[in-house]
Backbone bond lengths (Angstrom), bond angles and torsions (degrees), N, CA, C in turn:
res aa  C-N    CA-C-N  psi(-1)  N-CA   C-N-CA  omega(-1)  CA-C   N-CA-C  phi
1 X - - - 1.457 - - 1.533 109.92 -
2 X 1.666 117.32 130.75 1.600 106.10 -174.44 1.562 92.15 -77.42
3 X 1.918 93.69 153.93 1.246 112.03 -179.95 1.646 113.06 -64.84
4 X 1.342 117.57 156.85 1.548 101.38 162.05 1.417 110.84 -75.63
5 X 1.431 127.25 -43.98 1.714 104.45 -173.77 1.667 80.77 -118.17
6 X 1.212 108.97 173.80 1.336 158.06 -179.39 1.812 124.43 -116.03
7 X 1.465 108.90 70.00 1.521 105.92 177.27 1.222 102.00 -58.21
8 X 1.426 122.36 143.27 1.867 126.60 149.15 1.619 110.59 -110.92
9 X 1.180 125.61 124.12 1.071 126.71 156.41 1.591 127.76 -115.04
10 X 1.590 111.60 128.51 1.281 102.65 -171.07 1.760 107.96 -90.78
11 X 1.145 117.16 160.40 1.906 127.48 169.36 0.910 146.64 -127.39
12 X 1.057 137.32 62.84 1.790 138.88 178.65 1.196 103.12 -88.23
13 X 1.638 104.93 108.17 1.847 109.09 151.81 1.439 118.18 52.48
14 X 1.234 77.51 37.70 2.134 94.32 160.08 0.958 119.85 -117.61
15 X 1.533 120.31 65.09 1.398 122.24 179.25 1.290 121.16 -63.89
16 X 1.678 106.21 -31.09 1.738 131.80 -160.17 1.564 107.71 -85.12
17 X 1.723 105.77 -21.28 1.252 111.46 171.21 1.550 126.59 -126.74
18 X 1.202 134.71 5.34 1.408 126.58 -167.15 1.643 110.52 -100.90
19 X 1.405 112.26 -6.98 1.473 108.74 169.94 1.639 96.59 -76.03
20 X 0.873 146.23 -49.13 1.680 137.91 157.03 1.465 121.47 -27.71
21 X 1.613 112.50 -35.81 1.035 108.65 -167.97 1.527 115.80 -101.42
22 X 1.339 96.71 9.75 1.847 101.52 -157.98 1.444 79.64 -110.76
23 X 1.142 135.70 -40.87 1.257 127.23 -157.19 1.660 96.02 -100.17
24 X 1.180 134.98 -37.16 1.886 125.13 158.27 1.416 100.13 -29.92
25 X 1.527 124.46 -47.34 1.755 104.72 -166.46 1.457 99.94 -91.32
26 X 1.229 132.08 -36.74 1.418 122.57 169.29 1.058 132.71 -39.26
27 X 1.499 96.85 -40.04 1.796 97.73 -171.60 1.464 106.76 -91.75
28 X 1.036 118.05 35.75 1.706 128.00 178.75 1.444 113.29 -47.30
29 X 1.278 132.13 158.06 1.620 126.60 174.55 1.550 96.96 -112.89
30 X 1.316 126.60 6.51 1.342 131.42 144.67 1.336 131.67 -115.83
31 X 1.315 131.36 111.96 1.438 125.23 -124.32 1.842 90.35 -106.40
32 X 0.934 125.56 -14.55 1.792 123.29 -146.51 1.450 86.36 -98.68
33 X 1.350 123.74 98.11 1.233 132.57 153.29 1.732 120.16 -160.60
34 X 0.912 121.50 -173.78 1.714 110.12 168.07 1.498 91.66 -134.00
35 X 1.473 109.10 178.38 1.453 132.95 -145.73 1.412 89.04 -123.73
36 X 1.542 141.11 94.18 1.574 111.77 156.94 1.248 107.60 -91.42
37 X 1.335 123.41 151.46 1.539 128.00 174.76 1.530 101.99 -134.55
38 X 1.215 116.34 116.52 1.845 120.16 168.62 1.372 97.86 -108.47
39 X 1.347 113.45 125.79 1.481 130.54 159.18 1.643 107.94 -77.11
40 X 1.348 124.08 126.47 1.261 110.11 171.03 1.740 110.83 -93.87
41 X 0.986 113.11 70.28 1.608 101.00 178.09 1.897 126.87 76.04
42 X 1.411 78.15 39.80 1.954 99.77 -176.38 1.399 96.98 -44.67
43 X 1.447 132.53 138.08 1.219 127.40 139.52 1.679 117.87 -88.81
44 X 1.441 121.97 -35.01 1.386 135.63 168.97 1.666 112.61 -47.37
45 X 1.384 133.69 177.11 1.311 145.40 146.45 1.451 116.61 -30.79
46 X 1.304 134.08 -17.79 1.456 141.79 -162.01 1.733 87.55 -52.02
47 X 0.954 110.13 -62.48 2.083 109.14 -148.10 1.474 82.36 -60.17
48 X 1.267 121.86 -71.16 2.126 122.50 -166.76 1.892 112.72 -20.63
49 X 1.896 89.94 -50.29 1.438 93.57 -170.84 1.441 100.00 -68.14
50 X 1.173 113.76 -53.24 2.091 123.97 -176.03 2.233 96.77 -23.88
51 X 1.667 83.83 -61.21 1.489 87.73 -154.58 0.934 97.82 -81.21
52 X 1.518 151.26 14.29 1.335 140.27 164.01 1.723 105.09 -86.32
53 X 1.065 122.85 -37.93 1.788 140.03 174.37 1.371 100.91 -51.95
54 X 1.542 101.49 -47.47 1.615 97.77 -146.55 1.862 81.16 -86.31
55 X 1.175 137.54 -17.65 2.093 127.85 178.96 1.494 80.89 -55.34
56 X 1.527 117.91 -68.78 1.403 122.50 -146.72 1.674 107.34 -65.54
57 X 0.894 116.71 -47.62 1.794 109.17 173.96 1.474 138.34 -109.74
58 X 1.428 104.92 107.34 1.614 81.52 -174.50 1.274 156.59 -56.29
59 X 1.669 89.88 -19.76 1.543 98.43 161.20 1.659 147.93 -48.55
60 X 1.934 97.54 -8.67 1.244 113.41 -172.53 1.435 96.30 -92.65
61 X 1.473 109.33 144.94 1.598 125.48 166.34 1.428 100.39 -146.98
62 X 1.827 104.26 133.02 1.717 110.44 -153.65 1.746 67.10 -145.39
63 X 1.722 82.04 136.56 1.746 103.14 168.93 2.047 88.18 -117.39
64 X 0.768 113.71 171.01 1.881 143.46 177.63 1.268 108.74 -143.65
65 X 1.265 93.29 111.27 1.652 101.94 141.10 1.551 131.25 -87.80
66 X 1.518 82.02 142.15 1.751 86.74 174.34 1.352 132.61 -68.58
67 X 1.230 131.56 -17.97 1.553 169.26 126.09 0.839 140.03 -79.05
68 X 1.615 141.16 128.36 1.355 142.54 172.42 2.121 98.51 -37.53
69 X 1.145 138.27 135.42 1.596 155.09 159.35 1.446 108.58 -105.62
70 X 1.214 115.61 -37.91 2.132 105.01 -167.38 1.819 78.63 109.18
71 X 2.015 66.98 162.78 1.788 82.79 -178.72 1.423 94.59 -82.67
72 X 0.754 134.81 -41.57 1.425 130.98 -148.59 2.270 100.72 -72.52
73 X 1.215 88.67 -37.79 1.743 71.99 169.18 1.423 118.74 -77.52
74 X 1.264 126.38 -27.90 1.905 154.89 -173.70 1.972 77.71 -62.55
75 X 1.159 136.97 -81.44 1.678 144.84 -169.86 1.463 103.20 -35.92
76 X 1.571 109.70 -38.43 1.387 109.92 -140.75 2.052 91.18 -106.34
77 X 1.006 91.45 -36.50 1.990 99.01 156.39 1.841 117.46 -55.03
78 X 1.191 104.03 -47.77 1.498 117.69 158.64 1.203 116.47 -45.22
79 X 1.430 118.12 -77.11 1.468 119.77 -177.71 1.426 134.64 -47.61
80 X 1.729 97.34 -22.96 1.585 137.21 166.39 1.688 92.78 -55.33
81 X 0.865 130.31 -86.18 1.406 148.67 -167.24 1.625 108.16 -54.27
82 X 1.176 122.85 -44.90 1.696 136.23 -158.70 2.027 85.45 -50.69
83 X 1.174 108.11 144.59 1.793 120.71 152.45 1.613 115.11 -118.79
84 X 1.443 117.39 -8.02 1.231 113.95 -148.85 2.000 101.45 -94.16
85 X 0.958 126.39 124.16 1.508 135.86 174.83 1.568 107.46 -17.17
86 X 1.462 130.46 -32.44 1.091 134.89 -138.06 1.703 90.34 -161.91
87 X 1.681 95.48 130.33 1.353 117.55 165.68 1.585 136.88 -84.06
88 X 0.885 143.17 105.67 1.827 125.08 173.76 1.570 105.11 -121.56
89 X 1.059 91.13 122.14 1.610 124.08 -178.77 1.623 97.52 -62.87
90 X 1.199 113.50 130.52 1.828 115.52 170.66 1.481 107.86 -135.02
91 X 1.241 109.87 155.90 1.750 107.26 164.71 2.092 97.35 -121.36
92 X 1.348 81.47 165.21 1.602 87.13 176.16 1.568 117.24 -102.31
93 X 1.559 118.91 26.01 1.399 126.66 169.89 1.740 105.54 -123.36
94 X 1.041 128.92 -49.59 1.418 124.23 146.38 1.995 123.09 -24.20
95 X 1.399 107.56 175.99 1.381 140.41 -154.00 1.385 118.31 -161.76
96 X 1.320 115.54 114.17 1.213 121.92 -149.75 2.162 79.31 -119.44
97 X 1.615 94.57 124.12 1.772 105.31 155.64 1.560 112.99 -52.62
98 X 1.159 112.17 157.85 1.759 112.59 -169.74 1.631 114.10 -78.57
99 X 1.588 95.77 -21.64 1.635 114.41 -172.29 1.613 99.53 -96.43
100 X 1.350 112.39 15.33 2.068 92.43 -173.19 1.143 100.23 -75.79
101 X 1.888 142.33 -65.74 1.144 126.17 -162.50 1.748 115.94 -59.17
102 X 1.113 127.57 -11.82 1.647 145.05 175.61 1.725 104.78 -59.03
103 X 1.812 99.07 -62.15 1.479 100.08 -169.15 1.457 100.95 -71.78
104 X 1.322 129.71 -42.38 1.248 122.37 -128.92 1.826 90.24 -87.78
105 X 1.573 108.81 -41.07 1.636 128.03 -178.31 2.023 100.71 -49.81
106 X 1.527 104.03 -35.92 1.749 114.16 169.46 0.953 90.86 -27.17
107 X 1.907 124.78 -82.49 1.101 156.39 -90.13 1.965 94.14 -93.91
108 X 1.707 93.46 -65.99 1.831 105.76 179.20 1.731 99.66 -59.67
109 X 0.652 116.13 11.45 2.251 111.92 -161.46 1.218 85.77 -90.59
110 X 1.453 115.91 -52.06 1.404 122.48 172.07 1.500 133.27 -66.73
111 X 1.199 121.53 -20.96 1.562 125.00 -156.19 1.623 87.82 174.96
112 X 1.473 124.23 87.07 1.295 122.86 165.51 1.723 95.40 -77.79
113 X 1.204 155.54 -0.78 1.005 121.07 173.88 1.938 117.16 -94.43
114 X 1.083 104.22 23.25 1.631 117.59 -169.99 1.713 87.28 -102.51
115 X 2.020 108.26 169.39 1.261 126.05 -147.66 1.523 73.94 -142.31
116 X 1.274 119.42 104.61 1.655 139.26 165.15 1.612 99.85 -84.24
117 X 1.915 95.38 128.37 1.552 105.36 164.49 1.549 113.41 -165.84
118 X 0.934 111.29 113.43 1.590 116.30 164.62 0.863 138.06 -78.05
119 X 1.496 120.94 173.98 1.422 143.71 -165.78 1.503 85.92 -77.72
120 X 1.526 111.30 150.58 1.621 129.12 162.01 1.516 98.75 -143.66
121 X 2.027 87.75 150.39 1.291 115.47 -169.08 1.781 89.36 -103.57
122 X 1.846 113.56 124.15 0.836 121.03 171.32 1.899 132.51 -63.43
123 X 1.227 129.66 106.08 1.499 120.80 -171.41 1.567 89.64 -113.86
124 X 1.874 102.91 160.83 1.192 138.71 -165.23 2.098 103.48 -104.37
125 X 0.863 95.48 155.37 1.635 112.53 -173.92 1.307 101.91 -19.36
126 X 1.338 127.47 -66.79 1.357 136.30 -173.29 1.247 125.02 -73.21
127 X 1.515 117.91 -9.51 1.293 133.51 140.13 1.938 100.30 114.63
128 X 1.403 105.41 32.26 1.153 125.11 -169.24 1.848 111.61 -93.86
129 X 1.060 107.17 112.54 1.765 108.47 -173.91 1.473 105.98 -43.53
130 X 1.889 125.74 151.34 0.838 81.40 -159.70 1.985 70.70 -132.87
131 X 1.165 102.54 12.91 1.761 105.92 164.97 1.390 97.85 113.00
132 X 1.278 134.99 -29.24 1.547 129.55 -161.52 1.617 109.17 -106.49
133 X 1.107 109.84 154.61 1.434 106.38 -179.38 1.701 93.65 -107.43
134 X 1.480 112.32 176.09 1.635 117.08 -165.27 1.584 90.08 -107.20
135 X 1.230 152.15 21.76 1.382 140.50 113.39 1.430 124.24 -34.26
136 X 1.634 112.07 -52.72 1.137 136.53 -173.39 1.479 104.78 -55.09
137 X 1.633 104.28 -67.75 1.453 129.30 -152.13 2.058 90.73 -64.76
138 X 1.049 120.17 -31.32 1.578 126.74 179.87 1.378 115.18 -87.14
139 X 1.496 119.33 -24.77 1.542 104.64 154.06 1.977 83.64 92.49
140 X 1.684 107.13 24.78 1.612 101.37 177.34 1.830 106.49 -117.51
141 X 1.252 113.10 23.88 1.474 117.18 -172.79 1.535 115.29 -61.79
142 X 1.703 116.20 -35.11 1.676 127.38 167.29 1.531 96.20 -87.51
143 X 1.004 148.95 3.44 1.552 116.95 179.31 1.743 119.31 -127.17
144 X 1.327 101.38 147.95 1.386 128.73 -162.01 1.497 104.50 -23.14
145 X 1.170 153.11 115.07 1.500 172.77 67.24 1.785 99.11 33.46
146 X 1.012 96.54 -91.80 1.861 105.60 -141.40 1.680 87.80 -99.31
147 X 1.154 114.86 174.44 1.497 145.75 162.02 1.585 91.99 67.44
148 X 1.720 116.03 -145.33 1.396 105.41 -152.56 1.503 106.75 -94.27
149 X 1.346 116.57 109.93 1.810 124.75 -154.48 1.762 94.71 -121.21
150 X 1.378 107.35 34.01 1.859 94.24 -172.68 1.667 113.22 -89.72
151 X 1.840 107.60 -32.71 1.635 110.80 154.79 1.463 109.85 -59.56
152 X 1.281 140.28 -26.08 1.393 128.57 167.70 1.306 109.34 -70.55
153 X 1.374 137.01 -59.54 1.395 138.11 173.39 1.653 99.97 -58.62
154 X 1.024 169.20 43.92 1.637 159.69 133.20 2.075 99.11 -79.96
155 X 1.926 87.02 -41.96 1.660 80.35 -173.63 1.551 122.50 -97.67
156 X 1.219 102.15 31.42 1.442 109.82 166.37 1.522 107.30 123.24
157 X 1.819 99.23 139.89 1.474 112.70 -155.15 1.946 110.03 -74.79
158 X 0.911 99.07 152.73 1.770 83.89 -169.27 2.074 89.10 -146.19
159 X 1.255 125.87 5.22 1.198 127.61 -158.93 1.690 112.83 -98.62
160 X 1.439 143.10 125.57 0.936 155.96 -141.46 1.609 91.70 -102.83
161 X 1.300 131.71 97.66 1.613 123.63 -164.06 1.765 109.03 -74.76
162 X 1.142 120.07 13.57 0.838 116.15 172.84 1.932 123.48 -67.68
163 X 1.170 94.99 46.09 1.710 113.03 -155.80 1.848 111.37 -67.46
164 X 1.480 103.08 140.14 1.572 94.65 174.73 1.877 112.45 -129.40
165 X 1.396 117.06 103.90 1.468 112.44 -143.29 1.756 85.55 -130.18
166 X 1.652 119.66 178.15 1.228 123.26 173.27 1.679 102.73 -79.80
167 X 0.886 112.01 138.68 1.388 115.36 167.21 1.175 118.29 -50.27
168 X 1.149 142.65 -40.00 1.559 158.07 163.52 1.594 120.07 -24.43
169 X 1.578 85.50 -43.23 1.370 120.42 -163.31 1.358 108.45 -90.13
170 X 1.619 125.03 -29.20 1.542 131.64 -179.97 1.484 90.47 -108.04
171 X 0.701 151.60 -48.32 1.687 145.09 -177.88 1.523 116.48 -40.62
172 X 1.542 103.12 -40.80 1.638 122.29 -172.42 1.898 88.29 -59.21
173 X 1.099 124.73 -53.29 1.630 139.46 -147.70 1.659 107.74 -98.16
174 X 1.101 105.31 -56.98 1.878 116.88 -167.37 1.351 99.14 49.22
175 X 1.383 106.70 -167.68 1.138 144.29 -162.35 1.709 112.05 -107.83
176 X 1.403 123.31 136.50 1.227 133.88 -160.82 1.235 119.69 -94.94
177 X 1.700 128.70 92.49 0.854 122.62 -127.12 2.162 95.06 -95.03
178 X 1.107 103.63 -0.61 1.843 124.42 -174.95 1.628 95.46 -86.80
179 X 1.489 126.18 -28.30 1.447 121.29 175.97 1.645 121.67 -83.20
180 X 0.838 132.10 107.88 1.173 134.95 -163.46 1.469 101.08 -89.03
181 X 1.706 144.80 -23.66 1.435 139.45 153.20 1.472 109.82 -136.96
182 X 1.176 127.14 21.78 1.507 111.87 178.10 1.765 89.01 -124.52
183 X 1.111 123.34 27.89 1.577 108.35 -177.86 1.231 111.10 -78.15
184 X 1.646 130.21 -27.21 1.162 131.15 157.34 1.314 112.14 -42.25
185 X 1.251 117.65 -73.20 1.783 114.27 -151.15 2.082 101.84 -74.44
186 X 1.528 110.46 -3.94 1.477 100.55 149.90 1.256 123.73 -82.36
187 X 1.515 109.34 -29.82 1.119 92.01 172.25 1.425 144.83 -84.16
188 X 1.291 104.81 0.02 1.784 138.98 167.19 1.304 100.82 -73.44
189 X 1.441 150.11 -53.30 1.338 153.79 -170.69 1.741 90.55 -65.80
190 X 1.371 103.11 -65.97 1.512 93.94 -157.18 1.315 114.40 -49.28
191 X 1.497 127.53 -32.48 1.069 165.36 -161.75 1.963 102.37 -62.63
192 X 1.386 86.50 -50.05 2.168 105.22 -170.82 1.396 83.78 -92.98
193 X 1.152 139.05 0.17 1.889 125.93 -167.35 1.758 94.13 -105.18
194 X 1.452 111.27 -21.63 1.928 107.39 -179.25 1.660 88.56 -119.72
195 X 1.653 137.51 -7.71 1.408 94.91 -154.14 1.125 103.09 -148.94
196 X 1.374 166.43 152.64 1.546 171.05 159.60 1.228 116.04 -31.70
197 X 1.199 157.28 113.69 1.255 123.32 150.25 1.753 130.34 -89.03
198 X 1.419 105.90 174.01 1.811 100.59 -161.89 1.756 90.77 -144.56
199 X 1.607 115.20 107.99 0.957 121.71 -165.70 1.774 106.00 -112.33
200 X 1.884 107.22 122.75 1.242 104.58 -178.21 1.837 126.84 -108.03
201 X 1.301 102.55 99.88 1.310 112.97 -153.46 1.594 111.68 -38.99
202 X 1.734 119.52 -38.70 1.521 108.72 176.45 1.247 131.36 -66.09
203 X 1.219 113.04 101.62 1.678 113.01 -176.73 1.553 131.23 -36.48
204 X 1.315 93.60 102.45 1.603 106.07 -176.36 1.223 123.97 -82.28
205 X 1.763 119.02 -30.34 1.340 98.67 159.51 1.869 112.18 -128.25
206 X 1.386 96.34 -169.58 1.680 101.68 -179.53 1.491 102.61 -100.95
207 X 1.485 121.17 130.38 1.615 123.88 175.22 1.324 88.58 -120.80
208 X 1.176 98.97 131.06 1.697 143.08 -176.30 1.391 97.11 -82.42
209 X 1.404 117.69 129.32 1.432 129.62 163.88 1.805 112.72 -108.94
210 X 1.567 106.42 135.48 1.284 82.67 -170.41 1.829 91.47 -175.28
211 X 1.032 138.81 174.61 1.555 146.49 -159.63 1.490 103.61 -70.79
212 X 1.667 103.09 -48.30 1.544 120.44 -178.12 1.256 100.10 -42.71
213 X 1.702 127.81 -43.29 1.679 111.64 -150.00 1.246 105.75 -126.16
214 X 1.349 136.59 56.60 1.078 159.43 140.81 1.872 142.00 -84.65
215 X 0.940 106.73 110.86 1.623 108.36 173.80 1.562 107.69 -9.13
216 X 1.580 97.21 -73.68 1.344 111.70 -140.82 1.842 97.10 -74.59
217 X 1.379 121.04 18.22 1.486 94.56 168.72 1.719 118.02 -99.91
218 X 1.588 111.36 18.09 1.637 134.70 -171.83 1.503 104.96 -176.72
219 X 2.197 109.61 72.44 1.431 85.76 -167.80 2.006 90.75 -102.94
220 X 1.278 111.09 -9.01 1.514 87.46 173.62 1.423 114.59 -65.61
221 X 1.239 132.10 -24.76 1.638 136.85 -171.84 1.703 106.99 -69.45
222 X 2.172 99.97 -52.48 1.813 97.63 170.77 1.740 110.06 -56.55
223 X 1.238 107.00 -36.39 1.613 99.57 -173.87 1.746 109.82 -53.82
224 X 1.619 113.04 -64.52 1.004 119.98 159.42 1.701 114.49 -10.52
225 X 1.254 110.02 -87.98 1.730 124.95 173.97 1.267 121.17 -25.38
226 X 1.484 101.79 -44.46 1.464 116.66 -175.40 1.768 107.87 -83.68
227 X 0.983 137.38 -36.35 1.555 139.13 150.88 1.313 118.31 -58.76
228 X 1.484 134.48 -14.11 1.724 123.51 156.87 1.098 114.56 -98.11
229 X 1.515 126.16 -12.62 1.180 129.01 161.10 1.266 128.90 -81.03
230 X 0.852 124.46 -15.99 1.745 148.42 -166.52 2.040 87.93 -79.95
231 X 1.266 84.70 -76.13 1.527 118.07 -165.39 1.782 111.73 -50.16
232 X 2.206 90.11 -36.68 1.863 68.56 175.66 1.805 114.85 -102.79
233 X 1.817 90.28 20.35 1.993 90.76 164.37 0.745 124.14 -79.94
234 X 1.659 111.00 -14.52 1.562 111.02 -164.35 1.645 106.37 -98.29
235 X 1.423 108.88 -35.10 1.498 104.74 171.50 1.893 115.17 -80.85
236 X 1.386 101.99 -9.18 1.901 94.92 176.48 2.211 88.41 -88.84
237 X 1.207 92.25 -40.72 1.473 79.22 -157.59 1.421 122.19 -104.17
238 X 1.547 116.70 -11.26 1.117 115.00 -171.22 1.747 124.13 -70.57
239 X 1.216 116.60 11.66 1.239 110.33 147.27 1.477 122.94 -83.80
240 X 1.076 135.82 13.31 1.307 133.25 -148.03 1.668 97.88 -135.88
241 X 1.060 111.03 -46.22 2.065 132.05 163.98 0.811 139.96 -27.96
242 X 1.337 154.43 95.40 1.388 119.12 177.79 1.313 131.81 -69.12
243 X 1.400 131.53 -158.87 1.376 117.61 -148.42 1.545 88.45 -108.76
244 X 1.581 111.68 -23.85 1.749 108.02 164.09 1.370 112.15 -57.15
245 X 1.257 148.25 -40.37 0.910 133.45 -155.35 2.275 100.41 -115.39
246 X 1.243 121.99 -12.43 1.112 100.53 133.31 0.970 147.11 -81.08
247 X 1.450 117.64 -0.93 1.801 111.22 160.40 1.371 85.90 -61.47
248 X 1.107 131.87 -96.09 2.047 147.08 -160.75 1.578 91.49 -0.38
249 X 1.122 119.19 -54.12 1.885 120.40 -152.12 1.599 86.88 -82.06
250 X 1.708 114.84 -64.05 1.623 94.96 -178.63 1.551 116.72 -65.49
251 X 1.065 153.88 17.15 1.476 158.36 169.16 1.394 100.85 -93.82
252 X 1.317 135.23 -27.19 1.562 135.42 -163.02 1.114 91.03 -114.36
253 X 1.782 144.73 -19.36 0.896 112.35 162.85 1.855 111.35 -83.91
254 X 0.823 121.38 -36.75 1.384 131.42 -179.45 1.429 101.84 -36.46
255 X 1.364 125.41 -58.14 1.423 144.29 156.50 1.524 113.17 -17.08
256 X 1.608 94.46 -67.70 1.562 89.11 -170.88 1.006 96.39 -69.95
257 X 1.503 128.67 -55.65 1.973 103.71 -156.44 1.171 105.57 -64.68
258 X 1.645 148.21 -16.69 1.163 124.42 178.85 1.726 108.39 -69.76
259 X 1.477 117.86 -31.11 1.334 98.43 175.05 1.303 119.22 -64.07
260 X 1.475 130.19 -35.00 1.281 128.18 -175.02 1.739 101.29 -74.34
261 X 0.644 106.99 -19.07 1.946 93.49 174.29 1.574 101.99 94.88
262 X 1.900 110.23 49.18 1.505 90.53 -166.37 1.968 68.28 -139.03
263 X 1.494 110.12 92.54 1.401 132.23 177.33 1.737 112.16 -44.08
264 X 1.834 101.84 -79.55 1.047 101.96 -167.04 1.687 116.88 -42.83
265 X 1.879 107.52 -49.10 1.504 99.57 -153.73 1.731 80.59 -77.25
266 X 1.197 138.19 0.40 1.713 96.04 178.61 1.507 100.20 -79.86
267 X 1.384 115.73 -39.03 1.778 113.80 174.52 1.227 112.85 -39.15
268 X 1.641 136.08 -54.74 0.757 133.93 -177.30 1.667 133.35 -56.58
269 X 1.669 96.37 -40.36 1.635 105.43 165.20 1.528 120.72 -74.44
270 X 1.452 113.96 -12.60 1.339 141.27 -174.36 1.519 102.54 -67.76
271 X 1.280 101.39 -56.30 1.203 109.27 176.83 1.308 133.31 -88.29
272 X 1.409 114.24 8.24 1.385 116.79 158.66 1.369 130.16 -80.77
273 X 1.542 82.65 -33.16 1.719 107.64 175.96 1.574 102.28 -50.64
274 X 1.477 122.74 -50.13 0.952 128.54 -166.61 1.326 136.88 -56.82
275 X 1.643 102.78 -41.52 1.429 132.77 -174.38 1.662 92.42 -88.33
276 X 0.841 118.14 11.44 1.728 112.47 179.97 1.877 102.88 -106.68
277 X 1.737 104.36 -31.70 1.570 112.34 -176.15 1.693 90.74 -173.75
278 X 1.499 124.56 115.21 1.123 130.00 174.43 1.738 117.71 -89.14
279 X 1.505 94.85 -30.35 1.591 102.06 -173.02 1.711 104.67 -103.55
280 X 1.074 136.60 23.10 1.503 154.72 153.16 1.902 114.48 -52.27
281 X 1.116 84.93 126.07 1.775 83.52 -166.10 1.822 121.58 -59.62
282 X 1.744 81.41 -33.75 1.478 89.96 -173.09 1.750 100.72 -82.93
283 X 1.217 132.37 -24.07 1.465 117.26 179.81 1.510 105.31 -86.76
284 X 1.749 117.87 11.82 1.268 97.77 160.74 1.387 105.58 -102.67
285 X 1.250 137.20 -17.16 1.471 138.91 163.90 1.212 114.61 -59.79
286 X 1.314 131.17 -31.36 1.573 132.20 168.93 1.285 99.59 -51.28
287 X 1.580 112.47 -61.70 1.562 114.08 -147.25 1.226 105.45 -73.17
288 X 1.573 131.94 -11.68 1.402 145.06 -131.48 2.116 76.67 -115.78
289 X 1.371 107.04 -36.39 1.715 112.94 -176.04 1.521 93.85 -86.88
290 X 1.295 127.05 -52.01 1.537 114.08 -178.85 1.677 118.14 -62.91
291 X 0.878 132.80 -1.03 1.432 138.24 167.49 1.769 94.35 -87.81
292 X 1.482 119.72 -81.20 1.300 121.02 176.03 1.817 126.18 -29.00
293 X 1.473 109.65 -24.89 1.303 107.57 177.35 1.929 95.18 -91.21
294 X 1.369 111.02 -26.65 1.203 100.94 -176.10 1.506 128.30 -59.90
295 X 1.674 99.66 -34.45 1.893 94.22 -168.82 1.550 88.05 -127.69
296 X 1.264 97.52 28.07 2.302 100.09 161.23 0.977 98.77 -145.34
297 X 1.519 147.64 26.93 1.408 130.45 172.48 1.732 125.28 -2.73
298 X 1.433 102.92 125.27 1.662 86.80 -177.98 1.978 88.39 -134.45
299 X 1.420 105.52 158.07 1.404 75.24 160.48 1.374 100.31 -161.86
300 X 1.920 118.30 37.84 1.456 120.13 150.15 1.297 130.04 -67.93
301 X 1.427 106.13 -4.22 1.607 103.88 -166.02 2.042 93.74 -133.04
302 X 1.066 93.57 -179.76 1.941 108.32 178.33 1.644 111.86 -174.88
């Protein structure tokens, strides 16, 4: 019988965490779904534990790669595989509440064409609460949540990907297989550019903080990401924008190329930003960082 939803969870080298994470979706208080799990090319214990889950339940179906691919092809192998009406996005270092597919499935009962996502309670390596929720930790506690939030998402990602949407609806879009870490937050924009979102403030799952999921351990590559992404919002969307929120995209690119040490074009995006609003607080804090990258070059961070 096809499932009604379709979990995907992707895995690289979470040995230390995916028995947490296999059993958060198992132990669901809504049982009708299947389990996909794609390993992208584990070198660690990850596949042993996968295929020990997947003897014990049938609901699990695990593809392997033979090679590291990126997440974004590992999602999009998933989605390949998914039968179930309904998508939920998983990671294999996260912790899923027992009630998330329950509340969130509420949510589509009403309006399957809406993009369900909750609040998460932030935990530490050992999987220890750590007091803050990931609203907090993103600096998105004042800004727009639910209904049409896609001019809020252009100026920076604030969305917990732990997403539960119609399949119909993520199939049309996928995952970007040219982004090597921002394929999420395109795929969250594209997502607010066709669809509603419906945001549920009680934290449904646990997001893991930890070395693995950080910028700064590949920030010339995020910088990179963040300059083709920047660049193709402004030519898909910038008729559609306002001029507040294309400064935001030219300021982040300006950003990145000053971290990469590529002067002129950040001047140049620098200065678009400018001619859009010169006396704007935040394009004087850019420029106040584009001088600072200029005669301190740094380029661990972006």
């Amino acid at each position: 019988m096809t499932p009604l939803i379709s979990v995907i969870m992707a895995s690289y080298n979470h040995e230390q965490f995916i028995t947490e994470s296999i059993e958060g979706v198992l132990n669901q208080t809504f049982a009708d779904f299947e389990l996909i799990i794609v390993d992208d090319g584990s070198f660690d214990n990850s596949r042993e534990i996968i295929k020990k889950y997947a003897e014990q339940d049938p609901r699990i179906c695990t593809v392997f790669h033979e090679k590291n691919e990126g997440i974004s092809k590992t999602y999009n192998d998933a989605l390949d595989t998914a039968k179930g009406q309904y998508i939920a996005l998983a990671s294999s270092d996260d912790i899923w509440n027992k009630d998330k597919l329950k509340k969130q499935l509420e949510v589509l009962n009403k309006d399957e064409n809406l993009v369900v996502w909750s609040e998460a309670a932030i935990i530490d390596l050992k999987g220890k609460l750590t007091g803050r929720l990931f609203t907090e930790m993103v600096k998105a506690t004042r800004r727009k949540k639910s209904g049409d939030i896609f001019e809020e998402l252009v100026r920076g990602n604030y969305i917990c990907a732990h997403l539960f949407v119609k399949r119909e609806s993520i199939n049309a879009l996928r995952f970007d297989e040219n982004l090597k870490y921002l394929n999420d937050y395109k795929l969250v924009l594209e997502l607010a550019n066709n669809y509603r979102y419906q945001f549920l403030p009680a934290p449904l799952v646990k997001y893991r903080i930890h070395k693995g999921n950080t910028i700064n351990s590949d920030a010339s590559n995020w910088c990179k990401d963040m300059i083709n992404f920047s660049e193709e919002v402004l030519q898909k969307y910038g008729h559609k924008i306002s001029s507040r929120s294309k400064r935001k995209v030219f300021l982040a690119i300006a950003s990145a190329n000053s971290r990469l040490g590529n002067v002129s074009k950040s001047r140049k995006s620098l200065y678009k930003a400018v001619k859009l609003n010169p006396f704007d607080w935040l394009t004087v804090i850019y420029f106040a960082r584009y001088l600072r990258n200029i005669l301190f070059p740094r380029k661990d961070e972006c």
